[in-house]
VMD Tcl script that draws the C-alpha trace (Angstrom):
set ca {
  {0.00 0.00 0.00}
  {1.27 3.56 -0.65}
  {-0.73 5.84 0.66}
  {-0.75 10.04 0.01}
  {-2.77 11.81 2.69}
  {-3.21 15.53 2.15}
  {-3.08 18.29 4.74}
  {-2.33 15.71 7.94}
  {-1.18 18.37 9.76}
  {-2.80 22.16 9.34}
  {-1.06 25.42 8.94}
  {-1.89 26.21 12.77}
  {-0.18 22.75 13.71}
  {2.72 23.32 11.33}
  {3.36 26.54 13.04}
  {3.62 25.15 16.14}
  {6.17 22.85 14.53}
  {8.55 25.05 13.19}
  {10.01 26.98 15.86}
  {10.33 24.13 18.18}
  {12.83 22.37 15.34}
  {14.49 25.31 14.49}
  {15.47 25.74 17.80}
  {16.08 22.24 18.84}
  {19.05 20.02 19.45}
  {19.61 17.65 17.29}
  {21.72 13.99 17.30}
  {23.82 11.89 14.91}
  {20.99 9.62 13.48}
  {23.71 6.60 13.00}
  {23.20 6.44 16.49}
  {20.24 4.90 16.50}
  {20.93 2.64 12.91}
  {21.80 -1.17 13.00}
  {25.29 -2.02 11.72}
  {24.66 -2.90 8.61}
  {22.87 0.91 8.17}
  {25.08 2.76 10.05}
  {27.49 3.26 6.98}
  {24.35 4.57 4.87}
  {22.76 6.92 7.35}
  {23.56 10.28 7.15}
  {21.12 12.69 9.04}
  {20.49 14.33 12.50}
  {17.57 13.15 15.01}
  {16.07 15.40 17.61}
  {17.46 14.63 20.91}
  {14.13 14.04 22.83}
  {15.90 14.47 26.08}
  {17.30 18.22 25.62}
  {14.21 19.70 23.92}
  {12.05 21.18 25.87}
  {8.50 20.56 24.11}
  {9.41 17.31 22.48}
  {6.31 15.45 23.90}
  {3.99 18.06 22.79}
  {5.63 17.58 19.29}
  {5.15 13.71 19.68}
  {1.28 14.46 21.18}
  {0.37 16.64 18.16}
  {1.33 14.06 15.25}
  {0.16 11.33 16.81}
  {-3.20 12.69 17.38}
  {-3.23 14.08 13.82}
  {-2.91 10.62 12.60}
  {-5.15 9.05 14.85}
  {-7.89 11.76 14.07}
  {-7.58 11.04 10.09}
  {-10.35 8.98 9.12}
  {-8.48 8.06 5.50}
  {-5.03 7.11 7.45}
  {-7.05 4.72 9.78}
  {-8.88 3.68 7.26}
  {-6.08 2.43 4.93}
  {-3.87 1.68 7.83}
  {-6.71 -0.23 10.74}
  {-3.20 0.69 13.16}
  {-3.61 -1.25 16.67}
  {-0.11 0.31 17.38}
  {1.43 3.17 16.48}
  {5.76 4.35 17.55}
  {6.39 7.68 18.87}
  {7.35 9.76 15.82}
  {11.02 10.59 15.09}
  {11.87 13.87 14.38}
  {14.83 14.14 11.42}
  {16.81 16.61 9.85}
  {18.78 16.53 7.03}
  {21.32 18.79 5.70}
  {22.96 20.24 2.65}
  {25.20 16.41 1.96}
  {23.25 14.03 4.13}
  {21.19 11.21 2.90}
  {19.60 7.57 3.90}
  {20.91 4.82 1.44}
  {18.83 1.92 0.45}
  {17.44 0.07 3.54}
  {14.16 -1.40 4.57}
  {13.16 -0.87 8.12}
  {13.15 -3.02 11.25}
  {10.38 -5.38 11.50}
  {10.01 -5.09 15.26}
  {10.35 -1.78 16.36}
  {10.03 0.48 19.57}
  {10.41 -0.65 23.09}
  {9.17 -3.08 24.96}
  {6.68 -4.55 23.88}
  {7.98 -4.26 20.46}
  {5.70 -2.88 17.08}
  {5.11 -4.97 14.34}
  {6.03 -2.63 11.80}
  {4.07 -3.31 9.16}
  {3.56 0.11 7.31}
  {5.78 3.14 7.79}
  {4.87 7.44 7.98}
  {6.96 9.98 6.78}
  {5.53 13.41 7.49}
  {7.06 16.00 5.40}
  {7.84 19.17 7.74}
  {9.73 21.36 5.49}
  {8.35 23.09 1.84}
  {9.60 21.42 -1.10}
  {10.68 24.70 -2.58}
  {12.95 25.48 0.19}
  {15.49 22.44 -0.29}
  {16.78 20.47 -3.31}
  {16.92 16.38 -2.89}
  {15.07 14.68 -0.52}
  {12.90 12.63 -2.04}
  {12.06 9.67 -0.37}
  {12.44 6.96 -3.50}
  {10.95 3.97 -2.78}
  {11.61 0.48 -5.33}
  {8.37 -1.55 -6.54}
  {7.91 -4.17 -8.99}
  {7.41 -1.58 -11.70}
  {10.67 0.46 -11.08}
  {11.29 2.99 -8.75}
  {8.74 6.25 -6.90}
  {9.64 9.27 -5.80}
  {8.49 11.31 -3.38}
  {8.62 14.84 -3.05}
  {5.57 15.99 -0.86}
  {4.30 19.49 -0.07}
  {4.55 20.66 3.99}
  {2.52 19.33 6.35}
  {1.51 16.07 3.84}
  {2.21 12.68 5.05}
  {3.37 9.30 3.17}
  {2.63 5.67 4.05}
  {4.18 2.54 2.70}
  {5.09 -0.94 3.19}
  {8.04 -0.72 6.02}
  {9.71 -3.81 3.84}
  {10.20 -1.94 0.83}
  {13.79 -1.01 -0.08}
  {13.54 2.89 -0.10}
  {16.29 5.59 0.20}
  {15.77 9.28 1.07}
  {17.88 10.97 -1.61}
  {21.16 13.46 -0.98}
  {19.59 17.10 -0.13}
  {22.14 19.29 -2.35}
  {20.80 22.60 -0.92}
  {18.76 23.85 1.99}
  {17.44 22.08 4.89}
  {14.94 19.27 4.98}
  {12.67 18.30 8.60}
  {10.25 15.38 8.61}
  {8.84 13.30 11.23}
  {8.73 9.23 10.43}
  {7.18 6.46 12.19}
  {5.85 2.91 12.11}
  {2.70 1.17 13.08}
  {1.20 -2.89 13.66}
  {-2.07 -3.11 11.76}
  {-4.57 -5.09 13.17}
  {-4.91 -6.88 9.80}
  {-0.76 -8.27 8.82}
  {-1.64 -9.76 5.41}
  {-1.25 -6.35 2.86}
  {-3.77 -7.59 0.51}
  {-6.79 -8.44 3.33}
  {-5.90 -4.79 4.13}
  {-6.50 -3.24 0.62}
  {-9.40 -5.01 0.01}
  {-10.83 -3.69 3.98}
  {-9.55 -0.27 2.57}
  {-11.22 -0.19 -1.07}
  {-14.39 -1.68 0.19}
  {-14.87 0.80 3.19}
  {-13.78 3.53 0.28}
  {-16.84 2.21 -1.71}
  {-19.22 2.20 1.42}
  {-18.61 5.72 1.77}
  {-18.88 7.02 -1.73}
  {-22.53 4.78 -2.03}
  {-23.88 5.89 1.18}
  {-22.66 9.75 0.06}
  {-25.15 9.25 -2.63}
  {-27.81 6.88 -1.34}
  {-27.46 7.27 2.70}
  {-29.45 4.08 4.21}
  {-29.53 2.03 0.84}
  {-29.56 -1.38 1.02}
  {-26.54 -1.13 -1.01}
  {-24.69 0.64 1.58}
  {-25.57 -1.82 4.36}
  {-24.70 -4.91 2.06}
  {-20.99 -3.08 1.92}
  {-20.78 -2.50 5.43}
  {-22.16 -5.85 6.46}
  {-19.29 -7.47 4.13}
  {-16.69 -5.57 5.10}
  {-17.62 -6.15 8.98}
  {-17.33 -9.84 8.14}
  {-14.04 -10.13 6.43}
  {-12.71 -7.79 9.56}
  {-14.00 -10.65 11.79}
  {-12.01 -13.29 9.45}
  {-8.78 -11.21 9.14}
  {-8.74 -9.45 12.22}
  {-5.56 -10.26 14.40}
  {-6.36 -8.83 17.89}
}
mol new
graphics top color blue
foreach p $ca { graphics top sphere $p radius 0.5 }
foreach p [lrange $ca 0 end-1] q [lrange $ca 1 end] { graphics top cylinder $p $q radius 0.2 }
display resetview
């Protein structure tokens, strides 16, 4: 699944956002990378610990994504990380990885889609994109500020060299509460088509027959 959701966080929210990194400290991000990334990771994380309104930051992208009625319905998260906060610079870059598949602290996520929330406007950096490989060549992904991306957590994907200007974004992972991908984007399309039919005809039987089958394949797929 690859998911574009429009205007996740607001101007007002953004706004709130921007001073806070601006002013923040950040971290080494190969900290926090595996050995085999560690060599490939070039970017800063905000150190949680020495800025000041860090859990509001955390508090306000969580709840935007918990509030979005497409994200949970393409995503059905049961768990959802703590965001990271990242920076990169004029020279840094992520090379080609695919993310843990257990993630976060004890107990562990199941991370089986990942978030990047685009912080910064496109026009005020060059690079960046986060390019991710399918089965029909490779995407790129160049969002406007305040947009937010989600994809498959095992997909090889790279967040290109920024050759000018500065580039924030907040990432995280969540466990679905369906794990096969394709039980999901049936769940999603069908609950799409319930609410374009009962847009049109509210109270059809149409509409009910819709929700009554997607209620039942939740009840087969569902891993609680």
């Amino acid at each position: 699944m690859y998911l574009h959701i429009p205007g996740l966080l607001n101007a007002e929210q953004l706004d709130q956002i921007e001073p806070v990194l601006s002013g923040a400290t950040f971290v080494d991000g190969s900290l926090t990378a595996g050995n085999l990334t560690k060599p490939i990771k070039k970017n800063l994380e905000l150190d949680r610990d020495k800025t000041e309104k860090s859990g509001e930051l955390k508090s306000l992208v969580s709840n935007a994504l918990w509030r979005n009625t497409l994200f949970r319905a393409a995503a059905m998260p049961t768990r959802i990380t703590p965001p990271i906060f990242n920076k990169h610079e004029t020279g840094m870059f992520y090379g080609p990885h695919t993310d843990n598949p257990i993630t976060g602290r004890t107990p562990g996520v199941r991370a089986d889609l990942a978030v990047s929330i685009f912080l910064s406007d496109p026009e005020k950096y060059e690079g960046g994109a986060v390019a991710i490989r399918t089965d029909v060549g490779e995407i790129k992904f160049r969002l406007p500020r305040g947009d937010a991306l989600v994809y498959p957590s095992g997909a090889i994907h790279t967040i290109e060299e920024i050759t000018s200007g500065t580039r924030y974004a907040a990432v995280l992972w969540l466990q679905s509460v369906v794990v096969d991908s394709n039980q999901r984007q049936i769940l999603f399309e069908l609950d799409r088509a319930a609410v374009m039919v009962n847009e049109k005809a509210p109270q059809s039987e149409e509409s009910r027959l819709l929700i009554k089958a997607y209620g039942n394949l939740m009840r087969m797929w569902a891993a609680l």
